[in-house]
C-alpha positions in Angstrom: -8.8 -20.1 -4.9 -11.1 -20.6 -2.3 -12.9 -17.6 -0.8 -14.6 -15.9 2.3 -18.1 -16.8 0.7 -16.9 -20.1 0.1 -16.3 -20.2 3.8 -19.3 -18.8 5.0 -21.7 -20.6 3.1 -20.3 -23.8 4.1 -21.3 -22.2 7.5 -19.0 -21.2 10.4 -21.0 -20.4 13.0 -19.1 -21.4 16.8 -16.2 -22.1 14.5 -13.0 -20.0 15.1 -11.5 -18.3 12.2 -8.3 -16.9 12.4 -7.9 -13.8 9.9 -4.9 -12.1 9.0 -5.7 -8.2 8.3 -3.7 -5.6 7.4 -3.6 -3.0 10.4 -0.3 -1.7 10.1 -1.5 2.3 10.2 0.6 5.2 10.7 0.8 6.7 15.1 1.4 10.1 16.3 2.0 8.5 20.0 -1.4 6.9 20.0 -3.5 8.7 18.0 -3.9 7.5 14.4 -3.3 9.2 11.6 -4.9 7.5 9.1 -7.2 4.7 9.4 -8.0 3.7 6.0 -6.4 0.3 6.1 -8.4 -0.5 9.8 -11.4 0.4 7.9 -10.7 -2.0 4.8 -10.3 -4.3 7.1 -13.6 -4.2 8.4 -15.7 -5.5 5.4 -14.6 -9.2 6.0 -14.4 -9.2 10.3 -18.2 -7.5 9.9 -19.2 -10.7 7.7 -17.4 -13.6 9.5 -18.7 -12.5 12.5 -22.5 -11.5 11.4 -22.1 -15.5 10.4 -21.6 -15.8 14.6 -18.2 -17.1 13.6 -15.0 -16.6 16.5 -12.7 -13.7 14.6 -9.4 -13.8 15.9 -7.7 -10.9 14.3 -3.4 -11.0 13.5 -1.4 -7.9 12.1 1.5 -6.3 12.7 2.3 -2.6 13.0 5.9 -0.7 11.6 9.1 -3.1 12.4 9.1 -3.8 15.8 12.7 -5.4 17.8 11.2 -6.9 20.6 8.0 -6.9 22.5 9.4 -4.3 24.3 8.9 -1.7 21.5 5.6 -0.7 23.5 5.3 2.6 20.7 4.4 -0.4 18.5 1.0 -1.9 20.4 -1.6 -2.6 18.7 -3.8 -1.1 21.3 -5.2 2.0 19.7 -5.9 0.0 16.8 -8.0 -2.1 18.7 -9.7 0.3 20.3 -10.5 2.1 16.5 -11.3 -1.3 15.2 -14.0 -1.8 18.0 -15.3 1.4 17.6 -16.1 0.6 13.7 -17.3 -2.9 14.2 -19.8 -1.5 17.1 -18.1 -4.0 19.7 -15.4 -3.9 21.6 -12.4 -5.8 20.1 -10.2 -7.1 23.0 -6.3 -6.7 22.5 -4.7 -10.3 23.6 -1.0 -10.8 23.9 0.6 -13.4 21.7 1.6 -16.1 24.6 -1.9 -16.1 25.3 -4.1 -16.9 26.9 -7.7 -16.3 24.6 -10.4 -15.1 26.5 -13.7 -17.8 26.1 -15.2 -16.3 23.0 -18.8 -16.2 22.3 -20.1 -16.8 18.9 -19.8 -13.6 16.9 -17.3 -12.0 19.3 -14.1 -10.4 17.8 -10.6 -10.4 19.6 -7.1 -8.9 18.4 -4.1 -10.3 18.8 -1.0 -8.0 19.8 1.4 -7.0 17.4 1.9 -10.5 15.3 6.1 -9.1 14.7 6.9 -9.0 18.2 7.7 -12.6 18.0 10.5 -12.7 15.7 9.8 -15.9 14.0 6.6 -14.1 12.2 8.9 -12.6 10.0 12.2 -15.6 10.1 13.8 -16.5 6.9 14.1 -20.1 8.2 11.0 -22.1 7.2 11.2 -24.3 10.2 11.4 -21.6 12.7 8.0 -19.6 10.9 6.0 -23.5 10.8 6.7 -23.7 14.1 5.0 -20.2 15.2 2.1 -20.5 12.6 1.4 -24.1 14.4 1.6 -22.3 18.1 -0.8 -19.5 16.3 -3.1 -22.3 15.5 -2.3 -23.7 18.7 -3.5 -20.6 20.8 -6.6 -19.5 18.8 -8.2 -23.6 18.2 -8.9 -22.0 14.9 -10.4 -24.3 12.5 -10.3 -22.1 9.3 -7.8 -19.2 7.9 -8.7 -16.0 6.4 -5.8 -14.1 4.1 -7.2 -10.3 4.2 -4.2 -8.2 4.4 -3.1 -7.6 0.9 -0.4 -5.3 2.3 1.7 -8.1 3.2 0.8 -10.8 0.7 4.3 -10.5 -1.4 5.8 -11.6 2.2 6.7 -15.3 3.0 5.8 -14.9 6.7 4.0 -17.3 9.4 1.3 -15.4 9.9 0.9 -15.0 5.8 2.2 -17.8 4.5 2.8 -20.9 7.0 -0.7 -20.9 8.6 -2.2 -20.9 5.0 -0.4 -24.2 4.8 -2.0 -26.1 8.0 -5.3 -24.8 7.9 -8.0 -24.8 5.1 -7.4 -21.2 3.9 -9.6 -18.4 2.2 -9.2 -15.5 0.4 -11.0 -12.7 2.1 -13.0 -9.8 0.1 -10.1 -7.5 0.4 -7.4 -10.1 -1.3 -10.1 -11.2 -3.9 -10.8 -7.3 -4.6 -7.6 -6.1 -5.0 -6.1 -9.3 -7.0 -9.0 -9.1 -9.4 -8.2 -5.2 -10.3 -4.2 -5.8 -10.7 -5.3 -8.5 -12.9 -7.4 -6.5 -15.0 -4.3 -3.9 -14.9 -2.0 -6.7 -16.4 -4.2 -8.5 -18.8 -6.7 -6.3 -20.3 -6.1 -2.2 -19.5 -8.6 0.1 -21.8 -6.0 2.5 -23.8 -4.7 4.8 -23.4 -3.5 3.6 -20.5 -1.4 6.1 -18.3 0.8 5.4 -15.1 2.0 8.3 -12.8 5.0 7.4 -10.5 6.2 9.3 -7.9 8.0 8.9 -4.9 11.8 9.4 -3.3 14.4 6.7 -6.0 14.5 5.8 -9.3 15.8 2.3 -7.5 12.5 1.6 -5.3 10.8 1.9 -9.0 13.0 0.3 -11.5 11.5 -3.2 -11.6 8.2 -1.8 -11.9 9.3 0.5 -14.9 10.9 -1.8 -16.9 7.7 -4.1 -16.4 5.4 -1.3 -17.3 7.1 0.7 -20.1 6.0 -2.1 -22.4 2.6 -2.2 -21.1 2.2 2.0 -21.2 1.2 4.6 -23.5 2.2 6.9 -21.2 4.6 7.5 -18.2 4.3 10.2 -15.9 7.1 10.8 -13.6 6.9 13.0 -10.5 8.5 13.2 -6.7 12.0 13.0 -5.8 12.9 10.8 -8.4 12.3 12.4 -11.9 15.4 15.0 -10.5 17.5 11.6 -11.5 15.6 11.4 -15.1 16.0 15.1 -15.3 19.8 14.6 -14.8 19.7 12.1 -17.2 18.2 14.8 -19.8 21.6 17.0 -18.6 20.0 19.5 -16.5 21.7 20.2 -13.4 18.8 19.8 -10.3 20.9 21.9 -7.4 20.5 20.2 -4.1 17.8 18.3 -5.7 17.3 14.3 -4.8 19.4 12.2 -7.2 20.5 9.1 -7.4 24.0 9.0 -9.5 24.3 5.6 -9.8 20.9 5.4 -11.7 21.5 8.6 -14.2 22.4 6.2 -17.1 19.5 4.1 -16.3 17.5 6.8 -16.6 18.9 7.8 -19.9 18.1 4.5 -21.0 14.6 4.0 -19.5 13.9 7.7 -21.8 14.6 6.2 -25.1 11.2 4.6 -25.3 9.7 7.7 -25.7 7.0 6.8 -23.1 8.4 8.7 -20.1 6.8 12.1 -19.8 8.6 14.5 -16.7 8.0 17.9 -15.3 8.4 20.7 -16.8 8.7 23.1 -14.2 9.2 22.5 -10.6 8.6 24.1 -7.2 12.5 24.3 -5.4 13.1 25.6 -1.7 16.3 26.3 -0.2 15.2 24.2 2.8 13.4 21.4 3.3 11.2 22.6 5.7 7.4 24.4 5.4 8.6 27.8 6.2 11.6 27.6 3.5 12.1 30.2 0.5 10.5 28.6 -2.0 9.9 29.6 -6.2 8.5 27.9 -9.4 11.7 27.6 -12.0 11.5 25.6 -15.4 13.0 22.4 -14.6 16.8 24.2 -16.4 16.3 26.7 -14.4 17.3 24.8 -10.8 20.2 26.8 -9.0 22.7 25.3 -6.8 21.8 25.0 -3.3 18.1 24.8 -4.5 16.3 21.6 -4.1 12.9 20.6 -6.0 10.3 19.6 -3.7 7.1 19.0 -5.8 6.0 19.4 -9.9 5.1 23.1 -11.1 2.0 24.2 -12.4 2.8 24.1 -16.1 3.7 19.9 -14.9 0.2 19.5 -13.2 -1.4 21.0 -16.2 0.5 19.0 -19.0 0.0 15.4 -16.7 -3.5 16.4 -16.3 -3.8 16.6 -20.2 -2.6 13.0 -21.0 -4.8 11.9 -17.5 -7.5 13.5 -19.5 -7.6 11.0 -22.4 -6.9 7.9 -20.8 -9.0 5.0 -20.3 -6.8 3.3 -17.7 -5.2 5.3 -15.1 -2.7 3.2 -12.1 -1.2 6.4 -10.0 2.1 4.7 -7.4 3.7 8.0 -5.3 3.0 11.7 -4.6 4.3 14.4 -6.8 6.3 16.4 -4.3 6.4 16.7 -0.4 2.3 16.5 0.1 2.8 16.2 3.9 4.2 19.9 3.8 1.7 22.4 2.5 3.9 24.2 0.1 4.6 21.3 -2.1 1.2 19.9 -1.5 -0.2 21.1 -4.8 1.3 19.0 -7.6 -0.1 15.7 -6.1 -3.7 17.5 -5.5 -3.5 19.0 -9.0 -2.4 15.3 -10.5 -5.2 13.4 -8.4 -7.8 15.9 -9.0 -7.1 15.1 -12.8 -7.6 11.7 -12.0 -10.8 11.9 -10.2 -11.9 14.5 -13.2 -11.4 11.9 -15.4 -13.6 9.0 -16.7 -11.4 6.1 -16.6 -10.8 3.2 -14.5 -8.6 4.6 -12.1 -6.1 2.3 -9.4 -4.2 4.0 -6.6 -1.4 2.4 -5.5 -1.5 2.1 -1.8 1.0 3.8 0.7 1.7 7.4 0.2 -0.5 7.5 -2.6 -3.7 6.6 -0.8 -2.7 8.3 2.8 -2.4 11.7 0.2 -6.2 11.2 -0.8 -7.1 11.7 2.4 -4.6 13.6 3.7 -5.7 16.1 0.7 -9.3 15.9 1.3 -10.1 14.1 -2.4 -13.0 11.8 -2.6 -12.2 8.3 -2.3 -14.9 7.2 -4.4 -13.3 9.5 -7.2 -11.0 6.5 -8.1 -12.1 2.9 -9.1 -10.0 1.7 -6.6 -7.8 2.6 -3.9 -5.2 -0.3 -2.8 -4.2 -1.1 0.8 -0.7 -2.7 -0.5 2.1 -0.1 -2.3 4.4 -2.7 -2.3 2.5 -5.5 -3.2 0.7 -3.9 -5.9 4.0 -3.3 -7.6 5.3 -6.5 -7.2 2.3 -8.3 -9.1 2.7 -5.7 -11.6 6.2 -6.3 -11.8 5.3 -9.8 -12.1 6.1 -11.1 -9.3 4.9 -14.2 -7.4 3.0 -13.0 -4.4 3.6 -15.7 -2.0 1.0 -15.2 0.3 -1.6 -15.3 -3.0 -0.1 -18.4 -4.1 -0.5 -20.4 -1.2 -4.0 -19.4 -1.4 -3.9 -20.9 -5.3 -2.7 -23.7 -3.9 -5.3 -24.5 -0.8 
């Protein structure tokens, strides 16, 4: 795999490099919310540019119908983007045309899925776009630094790494070489905490992991399914039916750890009744909405004597302050801790911040939830592979 130092010390200077980044950050109207993936993006733009390369920038932002989804722009990331590069980083739309670029300069172009092609299941029709990308930029080189969208087989991933000479960019390279070390050689104990909404959005990854594990904490929405599983009833708790004997098998290994108490409301809202109950003590038309105390305490306990720590989904409802406290107790064991510690991407990294922890607490903090679980479900990531292959 050929990288971004590769690229620059062959020397790319009034060469134009096109570089795919991963920008897709959550908007409340235009503000953002969370700029942590604009910001990892940064590292690599910063160099190829420094090297008085031409950057043109692709991304995409949420899952946009037509160019006509305006709420989807890529204009306020543009304007953040400038701001942290020191420039200004000029938003272009995708028919065109590029401004004349000076050596060093920076440009974005507009939300890469408004052109449905980007994201077409028919090879032909993605070729095609990746070849008008190429087309529209003149660029000479291709940069692959959005790890969030590696596991996708899409033009602006995939098909441009094909018909130009492509690079891995320091994000890619970074967060490959840490899932590998995750998959080949993890210091034990090593201990994984899932959360997050389904037992189904995490199956693959379990069954790939529970051989790999000591330990397997299980938080969020879904450990009300595992619990069910156990025969507790979980009131108007999140559960998944169809996975309860899934569940009950998944338990056998003797790996999974739950909750042992759990925080329940009679709403789902911030302002809702709420109580701490022992996880057979859930009433009907109760829901659980984050782990207990006694939970936080006995995770933090197995956190505390592992070597290798990869944390994938909040304990409970962080974004609502009442069931904020299980995924702050859980990551602060985490950072408390001394080993090498992963976090998953998505919700798991927005709550670090969202929470106020220090992000240099963990060893590293991914930009791609479901990436990351695909390579540790053993996936082929296409958009890695084509870079393998370059």
């Amino acid at each position: 795999m050929k990288t971004l130092s590769d690229l620059v010390d062959e020397g790319v200077a009034g060469q134009t490099v096109l570089v795919r980044s991963d920008l897709n950050v959550p908007l409340d109207g235009e503000t953002i919310t969370d700029d942590g993936r604009i910001r990892a993006s940064v590292p690599t733009i910063s160099e190829l540019s420094g090297a008085m390369a031409k950057v043109v920038v692709t991304a995409h932002l949420g899952r946009p119908k037509s160019p006509s989804d305006t709420q989807f722009s890529l204009g306020p990331v543009a304007a953040r983007l400038g701001e942290l590069l020191g420039a200004p980083v000029k938003l272009v739309p995708l028919e065109g045309p590029l401004p004349n670029l000076h050596d060093g300069d920076v440009v974005l172009l507009e939300n890469i899925r408004f052109d449905p092609r980007e994201t077409s299941k028919n090879d032909d029709e993605r070729a095609e776009f990746a070849r008008e990308l190429i087309a529209l930029t003149g660029a000479e080189a291709f940069v692959s630094d959005g790890f969030g969208v590696v596991h996708r087989k899409q033009a602006s991933v995939y098909d441009v790494a094909q018909e130009l000479p492509a690079y891995a960019g320091g994000l890619v390279l970074s967060e490959v070489e840490v899932l590998r070390k995750l998959t080949e050689s993890p210091e034990r104990p090593y201990a994984v905490v899932l959360g997050g909404s389904k037992v189904s959005d995490k199956l693959a990854v379990i069954e790939a992991l529970l051989p790999k594990v000591d330990s397997l904490l299980v938080g969020g929405g879904m450990c009300f399914t595992f619990l069910a599983a156990q025969g507790y009833g979980v009131g108007s708790s999140l559960l998944e039916k169809d996975q309860i004997d899934t569940s009950r098998t998944l338990l056998e290994s003797g790996k999974i750890v739950l909750p042992t108490d759990v925080v329940v409301a009679d709403a789902f809202a911030a302002d809702a009744n709420t109580k701490t109950v022992p996880v057979d003590g859930i009433e009907d038309g109760w829901m659980g909405l984050d782990i207990g105390p006694e939970s936080v305490a006995e995770f933090a306990a197995v956190l505390a004597g592992a070597k290798t720590v990869f944390w994938n989904g909040p304990m409970g409802v962080f974004e609502l302050a009442p069931f904020a406290a299980g995924t702050r107790g859980v990551a602060r064991a985490i950072v408390d801790g001394d080993a090498f510690s992963v976090v998953g991407g998505g919700d798991s990294a927005a709550a670090v911040r969202a929470l106020g922890l220090p992000e240099d607490g963990f060893s590293h903090i991914s930009t791609g939830g479901g990436a990351s679980l695909e390579y540790l479900e053993g996936k082929t990531l296409p958009g890695v592979a084509v870079l393998d292959e370059s």
